[in-house]
N, C-alpha and C positions, 0 to 999 in steps of 0.2 A: 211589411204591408201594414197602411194604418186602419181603423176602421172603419171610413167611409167604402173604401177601397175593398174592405173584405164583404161589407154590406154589399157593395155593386155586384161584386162576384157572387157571391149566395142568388142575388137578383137572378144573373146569367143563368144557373145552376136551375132556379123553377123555370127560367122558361124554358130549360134543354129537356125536363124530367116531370114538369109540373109537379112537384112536390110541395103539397100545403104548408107543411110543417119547415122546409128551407126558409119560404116565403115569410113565416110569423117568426122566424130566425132573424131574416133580414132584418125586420120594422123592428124587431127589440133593440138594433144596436145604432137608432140614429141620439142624438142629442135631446136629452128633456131638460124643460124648462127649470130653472131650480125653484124650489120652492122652500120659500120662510118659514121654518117650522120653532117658530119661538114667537111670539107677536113682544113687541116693543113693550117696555116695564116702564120708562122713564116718562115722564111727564112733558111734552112739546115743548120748546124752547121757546119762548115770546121777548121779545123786546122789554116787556114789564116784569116776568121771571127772572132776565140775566140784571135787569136794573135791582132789581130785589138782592139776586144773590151777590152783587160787585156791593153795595150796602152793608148786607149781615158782614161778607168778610172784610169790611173797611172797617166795622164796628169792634170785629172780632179775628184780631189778626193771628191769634193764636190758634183756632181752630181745623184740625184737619181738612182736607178736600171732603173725607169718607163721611163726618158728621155735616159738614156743607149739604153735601148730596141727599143725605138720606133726611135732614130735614128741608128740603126742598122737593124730593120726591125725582131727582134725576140721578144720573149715575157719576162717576168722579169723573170721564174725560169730558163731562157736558160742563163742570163745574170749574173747568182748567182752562175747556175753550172760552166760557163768559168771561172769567176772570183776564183771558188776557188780549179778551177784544177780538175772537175768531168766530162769534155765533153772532151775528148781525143779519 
């Protein structure tokens, strides 16, 4: 039985016996919305930030993604997707 399925049944069950507590059974087991519990660290990607960062690393071809990122204020996959033309 999956759990929409057990939920309906509990349903059945208060109206057979009215039992409050079946009832607040029921409504704990439907789907909650997720929720974002981290807000975004990384700085918005703009058309003029990935133009920046494709510059520093043309200038500085030696430089890791990780110092890329963190002196640009985003994270390494943001610095992989500018560099190879995916944040447009």
């Amino acid at each position: 039985m999956r759990v929409p399925e057990v939920a309906d049944r509990l349903r059945e069950k208060v109206a057979e016996h009215s039992d409050p507590e079946l009832a607040s059974l029921a409504d704990h087991l439907r789907r909650r919305r997720p929720v974002r519990k981290a807000k975004p660290v990384s700085a918005r990607m703009t058309p003029e930030l990935e133009a920046k960062i494709q510059d520093y690393a043309r200038l500085n071809p030696s430089q890791p993604y990780s110092v890329i990122a963190t002196m640009h204020g985003v994270n390494i996959g943001r610095i992989s997707e500018a560099l190879r033309g995916f944040r447009r």
